[in-house]
ZANU-584689 format. One record per atom (N, C-alpha, C): x, y, z. Coordinates in steps of 0.02 Angstrom, whole numbers, plus 50000, padded with zeros to 5 digits. Last residue first. Example, Ala and Ser with C-alpha at 12.3 -4.5 7.8 and 13.67 -1.06 7.14 Angstrom:
ZANU-584689
506424988850354 506844994750357 506455000250394 506604971650390 506154977550390 506604983550390 
This chain:
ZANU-584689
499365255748865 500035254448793 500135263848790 498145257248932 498925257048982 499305258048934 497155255348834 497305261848872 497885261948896 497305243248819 497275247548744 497385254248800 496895237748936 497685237248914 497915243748850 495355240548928 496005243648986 496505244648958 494985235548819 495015241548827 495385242448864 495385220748866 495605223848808 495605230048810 494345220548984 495315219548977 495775222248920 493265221548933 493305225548973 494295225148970 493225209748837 493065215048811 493235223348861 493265198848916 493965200748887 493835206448876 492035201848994 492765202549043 493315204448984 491145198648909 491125203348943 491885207248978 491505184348928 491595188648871 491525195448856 491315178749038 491805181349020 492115183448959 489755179749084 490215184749088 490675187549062 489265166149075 489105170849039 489135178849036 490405160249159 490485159349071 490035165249040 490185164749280 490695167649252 490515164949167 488825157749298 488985165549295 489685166849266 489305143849320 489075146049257 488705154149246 490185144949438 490075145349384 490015148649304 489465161749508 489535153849531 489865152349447 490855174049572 490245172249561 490095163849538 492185177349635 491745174349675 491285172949632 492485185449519 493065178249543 492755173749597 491975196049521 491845191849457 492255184949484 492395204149637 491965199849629 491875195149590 494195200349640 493635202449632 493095201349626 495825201049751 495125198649723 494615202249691 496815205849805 496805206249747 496115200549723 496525212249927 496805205149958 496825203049849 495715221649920 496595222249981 497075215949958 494815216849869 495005223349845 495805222149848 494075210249973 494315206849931 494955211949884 493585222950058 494125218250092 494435215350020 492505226249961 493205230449980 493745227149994 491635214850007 491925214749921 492475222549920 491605216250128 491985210350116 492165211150046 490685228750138 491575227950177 491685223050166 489715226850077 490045232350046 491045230050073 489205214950162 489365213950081 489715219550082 488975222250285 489705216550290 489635215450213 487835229750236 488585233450259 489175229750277 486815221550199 487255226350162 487885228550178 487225210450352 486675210650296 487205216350232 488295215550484 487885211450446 487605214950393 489585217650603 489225220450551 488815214750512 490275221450734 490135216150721 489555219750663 492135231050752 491235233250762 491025225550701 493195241650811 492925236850820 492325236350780 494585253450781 493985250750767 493625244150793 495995261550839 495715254050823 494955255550837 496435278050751 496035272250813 495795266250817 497065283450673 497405277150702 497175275050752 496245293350617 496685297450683 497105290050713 495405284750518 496065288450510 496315292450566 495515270050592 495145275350572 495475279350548 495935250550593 496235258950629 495635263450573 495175237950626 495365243150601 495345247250625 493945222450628 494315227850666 494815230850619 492465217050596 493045218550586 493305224750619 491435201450612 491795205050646 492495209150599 489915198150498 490495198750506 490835202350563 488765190050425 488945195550498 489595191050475 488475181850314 487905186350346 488285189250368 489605177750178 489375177450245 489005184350267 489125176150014 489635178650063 489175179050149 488905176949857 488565172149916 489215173849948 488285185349730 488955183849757 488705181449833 487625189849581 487525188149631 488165184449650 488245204749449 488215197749463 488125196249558 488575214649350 488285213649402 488015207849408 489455224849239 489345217949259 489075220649346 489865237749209 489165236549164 489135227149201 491435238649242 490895243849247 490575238549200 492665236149371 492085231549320 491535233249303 492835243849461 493405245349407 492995238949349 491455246349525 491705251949476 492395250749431 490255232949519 491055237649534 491245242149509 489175222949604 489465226949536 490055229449564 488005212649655 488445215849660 488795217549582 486635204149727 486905205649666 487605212449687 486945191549860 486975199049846 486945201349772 486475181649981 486785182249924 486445186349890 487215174950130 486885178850102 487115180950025 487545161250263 487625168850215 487305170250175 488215156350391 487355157450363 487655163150313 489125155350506 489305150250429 488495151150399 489595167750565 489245166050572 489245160850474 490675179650574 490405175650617 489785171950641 492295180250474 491435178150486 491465175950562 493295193550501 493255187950538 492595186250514 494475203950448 493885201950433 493855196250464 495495218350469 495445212950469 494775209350465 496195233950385 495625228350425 495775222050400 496965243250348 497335238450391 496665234050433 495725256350390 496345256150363 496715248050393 494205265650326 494445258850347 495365258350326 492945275450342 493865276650339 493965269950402 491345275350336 491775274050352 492425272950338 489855285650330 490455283150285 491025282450344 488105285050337 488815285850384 489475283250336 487065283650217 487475290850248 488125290950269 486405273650214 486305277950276 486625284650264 487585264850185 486795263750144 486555270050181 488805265050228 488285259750246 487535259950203 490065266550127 489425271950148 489005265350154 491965266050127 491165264950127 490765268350150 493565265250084 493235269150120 492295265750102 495285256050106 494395256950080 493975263150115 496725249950109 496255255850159 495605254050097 498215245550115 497635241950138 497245247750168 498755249449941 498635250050034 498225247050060 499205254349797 499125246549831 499235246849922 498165262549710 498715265249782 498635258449808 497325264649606 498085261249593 498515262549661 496075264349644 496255272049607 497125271349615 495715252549683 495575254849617 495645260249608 496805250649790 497055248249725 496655250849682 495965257149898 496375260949861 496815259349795 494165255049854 494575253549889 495375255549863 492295259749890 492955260149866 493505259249902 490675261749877 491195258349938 491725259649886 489875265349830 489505265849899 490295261849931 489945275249677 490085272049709 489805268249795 489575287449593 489105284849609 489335276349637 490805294449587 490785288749533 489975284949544 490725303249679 490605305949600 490585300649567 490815294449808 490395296049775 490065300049681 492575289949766 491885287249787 491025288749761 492985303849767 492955298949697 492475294349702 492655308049921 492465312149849 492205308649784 493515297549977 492735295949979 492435301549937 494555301449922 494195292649898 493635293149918 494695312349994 494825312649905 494345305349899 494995308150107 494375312350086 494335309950026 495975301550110 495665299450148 495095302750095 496985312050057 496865306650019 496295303150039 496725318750198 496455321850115 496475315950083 497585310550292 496845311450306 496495315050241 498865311750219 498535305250220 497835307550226 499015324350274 499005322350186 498765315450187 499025324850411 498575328950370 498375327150287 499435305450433 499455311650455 499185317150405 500075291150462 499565293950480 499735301650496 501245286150439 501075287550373 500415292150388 501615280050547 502065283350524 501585289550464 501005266950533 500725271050600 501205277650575 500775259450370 501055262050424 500745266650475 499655249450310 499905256850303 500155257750369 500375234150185 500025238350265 500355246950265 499705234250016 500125234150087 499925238250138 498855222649935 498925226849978 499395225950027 499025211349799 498865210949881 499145218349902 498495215649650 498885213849705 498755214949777 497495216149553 497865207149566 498225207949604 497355230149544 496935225349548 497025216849580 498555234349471 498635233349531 498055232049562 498565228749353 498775225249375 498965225249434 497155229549242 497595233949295 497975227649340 496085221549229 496405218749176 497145223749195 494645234149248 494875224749257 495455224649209 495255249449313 494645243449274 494895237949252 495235263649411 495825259449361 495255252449361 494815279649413 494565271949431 494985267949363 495595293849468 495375288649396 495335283449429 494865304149574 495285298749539 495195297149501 494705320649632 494345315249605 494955311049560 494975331049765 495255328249704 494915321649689 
C-alpha cells in the first residue's frame, strides 16, 4: 500500500512523535513497516518518516544509498563528532525546495528494528544526513528550519505557496 505524503503546512509535521510501544510490535505493524518503505520508494524517496504519511510515531525507514534499507523505530541520536558537513537536501512533504543544511559528520544511533531488536551502529557522511533529517521528522522539524538565513528568505515564498496549497486541500 502506497501513502499520501502529507506537505508543509500539515500539522502533523510540527509534532513530536510518539513512542512505539513493545506491545505494538507485530505482523500488521511489520506491513506498515513495508508499506513506508513501498511509499518511500514510489515517491522516489531515500528516507521517510511516519508523520509524513500523518502516523505521529517515532519510526522512519531509509536506504543508505546502497540498497540496504533500514526499519528505524524509537531512535535515539547522539553526534559524535563537533566536524560537520553540509548537504543539499530536499523532502518529499517540501516538494521542489532543496537547500544546503550543515549537520554533524558521524553520528551514534541506537533503535529497535522491527522484530524489537536494539540496534546499534556509529554512522557518517550520507547515511547520518538521511538519519538526522528523518530524526528531525520525529522531533517536528524540518529541513527548511535548519537552512542558513538568508536561504530561508529566498525560500519563503516558496513555502507560503506550498502551505496554501496544502491547507486549500485539508478545507
Amino acid at each position: 500500500m502506497v501513502y499520501e505524503i502529507k506537505k508543509y503546512g500539515e500539522a502533523v509535521l510540527k509534532e513530536v512523535a510518539k513512542e512505539v510501544e513493545l506491545s505494538e510490535f507485530n505482523d500488521e505493524f511489520r506491513k506498515f513497516l513495508d508499506d513506508m518503505v513501498e511509499t518511500m520508494y514510489v515517491t522516489d524517496g531515500i528516507g521517510l518518516a511516519a508523520p509524513q504519511i500523518g502516523v505521529s510515531k517515532r519510526i522512519f525507514v531509509c536506504d543508505d544509498g546502497e540498497g540496504v534499507v533500514r526499519k528505524v523505530i524509537n531512535p535515539v541520536i547522539t553526534p559524535l563528532t563537533t566536524d560537520t558537513q553540509e548537504f543539499e537536501e530536499g523532502c518529499l512533504s517540501v516538494p521542489g525546495i532543496f537547500k544546503k543544511v550543515e549537520r554533524p559528520k558521524k553520528i551514534h544511533i541506537k533503535y529497535l528494528n522491527e522484530n524489537a531488536e536494539i540496534i546499534e551502529e556509529e554512522v557518517d557522511e550520507f547515511l547520518a544526513v538521511v538519519m538526522q533529517h528523518e530524526f528531525d521528522h520525529l522531533e517536528g522539524i524540518l529541513f527548511v528550519e535548519r537552512v542558513s538565513p538568508m536561504a530561508k528568505r529566498m525560500i519563503a515564498k516558496k513555502l507560503q505557496i506550498i502551505k496554501k496549497e496544502t491547507l486549500k486541500g485539508i478545507e
